[in-house]
C-alpha positions in Angstrom: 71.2 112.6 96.4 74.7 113.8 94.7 77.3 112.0 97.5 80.0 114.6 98.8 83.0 114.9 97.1 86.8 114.4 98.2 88.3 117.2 100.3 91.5 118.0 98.8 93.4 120.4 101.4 95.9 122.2 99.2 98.7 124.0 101.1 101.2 126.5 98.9 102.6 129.5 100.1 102.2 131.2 96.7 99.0 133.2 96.5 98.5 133.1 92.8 99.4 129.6 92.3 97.5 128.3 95.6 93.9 130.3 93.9 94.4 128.4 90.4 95.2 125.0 91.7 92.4 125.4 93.8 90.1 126.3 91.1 91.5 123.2 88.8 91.0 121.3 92.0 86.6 122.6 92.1 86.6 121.8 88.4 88.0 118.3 88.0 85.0 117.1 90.9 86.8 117.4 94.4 85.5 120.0 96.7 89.3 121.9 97.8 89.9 123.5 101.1 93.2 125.8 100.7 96.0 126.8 103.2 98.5 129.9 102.7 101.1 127.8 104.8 101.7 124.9 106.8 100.8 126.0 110.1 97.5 127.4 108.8 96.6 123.4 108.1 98.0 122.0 111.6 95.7 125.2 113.5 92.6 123.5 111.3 93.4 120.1 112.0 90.7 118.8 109.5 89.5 115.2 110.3 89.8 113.0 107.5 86.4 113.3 105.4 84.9 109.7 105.2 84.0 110.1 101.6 88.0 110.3 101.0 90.5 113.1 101.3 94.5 114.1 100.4 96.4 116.8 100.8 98.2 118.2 97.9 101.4 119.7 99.6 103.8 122.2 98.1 107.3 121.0 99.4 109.8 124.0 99.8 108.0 126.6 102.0 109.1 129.0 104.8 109.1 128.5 108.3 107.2 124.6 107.8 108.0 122.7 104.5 106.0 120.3 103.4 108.2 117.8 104.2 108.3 118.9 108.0 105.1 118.8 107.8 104.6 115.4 106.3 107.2 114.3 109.4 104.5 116.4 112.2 101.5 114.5 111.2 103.1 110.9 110.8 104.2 111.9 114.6 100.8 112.9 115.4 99.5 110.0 113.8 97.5 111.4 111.2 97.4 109.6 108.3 96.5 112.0 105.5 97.4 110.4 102.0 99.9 113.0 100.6 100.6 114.4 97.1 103.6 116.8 96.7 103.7 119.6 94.6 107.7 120.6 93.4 109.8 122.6 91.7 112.3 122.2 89.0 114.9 121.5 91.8 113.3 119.3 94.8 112.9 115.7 92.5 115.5 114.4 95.7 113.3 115.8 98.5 110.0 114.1 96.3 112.2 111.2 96.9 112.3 111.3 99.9 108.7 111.8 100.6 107.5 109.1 99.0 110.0 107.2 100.7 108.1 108.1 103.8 104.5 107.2 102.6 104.0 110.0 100.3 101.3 108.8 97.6 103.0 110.5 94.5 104.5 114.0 93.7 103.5 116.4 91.1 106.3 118.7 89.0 105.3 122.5 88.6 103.8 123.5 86.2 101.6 120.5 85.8 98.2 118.5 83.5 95.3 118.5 84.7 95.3 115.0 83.9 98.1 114.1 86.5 96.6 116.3 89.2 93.0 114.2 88.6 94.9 110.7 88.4 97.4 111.7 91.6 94.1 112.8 93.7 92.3 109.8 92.7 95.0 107.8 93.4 95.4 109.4 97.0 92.0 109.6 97.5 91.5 105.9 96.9 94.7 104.9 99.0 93.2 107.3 102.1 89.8 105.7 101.8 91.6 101.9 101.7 93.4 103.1 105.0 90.8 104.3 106.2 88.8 101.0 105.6 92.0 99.2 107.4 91.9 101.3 110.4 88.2 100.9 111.2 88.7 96.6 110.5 91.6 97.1 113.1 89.6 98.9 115.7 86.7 96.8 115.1 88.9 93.4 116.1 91.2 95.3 119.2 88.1 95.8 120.3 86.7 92.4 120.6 90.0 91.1 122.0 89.9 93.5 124.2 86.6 91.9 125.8 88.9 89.0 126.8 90.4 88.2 129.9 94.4 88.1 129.9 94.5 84.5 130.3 91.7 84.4 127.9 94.0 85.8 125.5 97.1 83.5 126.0 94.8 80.8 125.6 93.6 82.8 121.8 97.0 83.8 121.0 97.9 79.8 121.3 95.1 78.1 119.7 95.8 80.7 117.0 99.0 79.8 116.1 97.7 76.0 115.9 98.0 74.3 118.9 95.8 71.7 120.4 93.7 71.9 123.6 96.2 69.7 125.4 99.1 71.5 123.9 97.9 75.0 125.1 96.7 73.3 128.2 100.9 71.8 128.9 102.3 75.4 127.6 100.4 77.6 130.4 100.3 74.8 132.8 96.5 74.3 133.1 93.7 71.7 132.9 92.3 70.9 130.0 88.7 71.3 131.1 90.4 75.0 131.8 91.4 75.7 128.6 88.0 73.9 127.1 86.1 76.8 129.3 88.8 79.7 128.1 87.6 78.4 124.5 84.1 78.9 125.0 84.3 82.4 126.7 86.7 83.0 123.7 84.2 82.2 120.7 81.4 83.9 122.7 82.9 86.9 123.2 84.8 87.2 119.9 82.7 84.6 117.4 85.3 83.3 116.2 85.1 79.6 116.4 87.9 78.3 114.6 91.8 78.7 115.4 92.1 80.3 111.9 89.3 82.7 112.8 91.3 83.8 115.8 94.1 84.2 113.8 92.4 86.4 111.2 91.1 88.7 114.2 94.6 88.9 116.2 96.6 89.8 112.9 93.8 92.1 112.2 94.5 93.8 115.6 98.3 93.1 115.3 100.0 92.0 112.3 102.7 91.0 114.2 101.2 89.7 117.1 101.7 86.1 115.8 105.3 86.7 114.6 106.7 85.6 118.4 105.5 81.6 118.3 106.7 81.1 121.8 104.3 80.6 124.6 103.5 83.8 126.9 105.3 83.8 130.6 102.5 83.0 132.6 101.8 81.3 136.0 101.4 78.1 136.8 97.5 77.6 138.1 94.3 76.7 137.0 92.8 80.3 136.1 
């Protein structure tokens, strides 16, 4: 079975120009979805296809640009990898979008060798994120499966410390901490103190970054 190709949503507000990039789009592999105008693609609100996706954005539109609409979705927190199309004139505002997170930008008129290796490259980039995501929601929610002292007591041996050193910073036992690290490696498998670390920077990068010890009470928990 032939897998699906990449959707490519390609939003220009110039009819003639928006029907031949989508037909260049069909013909270098990708499977295009086109929009007359920015508000057309935010009404759709397309999920990202899991066998990859971009949108190829024309920047200087009416009513919605394409860099206000680059700034909606990074609000909304959709992450679709971007390409830009431009004109003769909008090299700065390019610059500006890939400044925040566009994948590339593409000069009118252009190849159709630049347009296959931008949508490749944005296609790759969107799957990678994609990849990332799904690895991040996979390890909040295992940690989420712990207790909050549960998680002081990760977030510490994590960062290194002993038994008896978690066991002095939250002020409890060390049989309670021994039983905090069991509950911990059964509920998360991760045995090791660089395991847990994988798994909380996975959910968090920076949730390491603060070595201090969390504010917690002083009794056995």
């Amino acid at each position: 079975m032939t897998a699906p190709a990449p959707v490519i949503h390609v939003v220009d507000d110039d009819p003639a120009f928006l029907r031949s990039t989508l037909f260049m789009v069909e013909g270098l592999g990708f499977a295009p979805v086109g929009y007359a105008q920015a508000q057309d693609f935010l009404d759709a609100d397309p999920a990202p296809a899991p066998q990859g996706c971009c949108l190829l954005l024309d920047i200087r539109m009416p009513r919605i640009s394409g860099l206000e609409l680059q700034r909606r979705l990074s609000a909304l927190g959709r992450a679709f990898p971007i390409v830009f199309m431009t004109g003769h004139g909008d090299i700065d505002q390019a610059v500006q979008a890939m400044r925040a997170g566009a994948i590339d930008f593409l000069q009118k008129p252009f190849r159709e060798q630049a347009l296959l290796d931008a949508l490749n490259h944005a296609v790759a980039a969107g799957l990678a994120a994609q990849r990332q995501q799904g690895l991040r929601a996979a390890a909040q929610e295992q940690l989420a499966r712990l207790s909050p002292r549960e998680r002081d007591v990760a977030r510490l041996l994590a960062l290194g410390l002993s038994n008896k050193e978690v066991a002095r910073q939250l002020g409890i036992s060390d049989h309670t901490v021994h039983v905090h690290r069991q509950r911990i490696t059964e509920k998360t498998s991760s045995g090791h103190a660089a395991d847990l670390a994988r798994l909380i920077l996975r959910a968090d990068p920076q949730a390491l970054d603060d070595g201090s010890a969390p504010a917690s009470p002083t009794q056995d928990l």
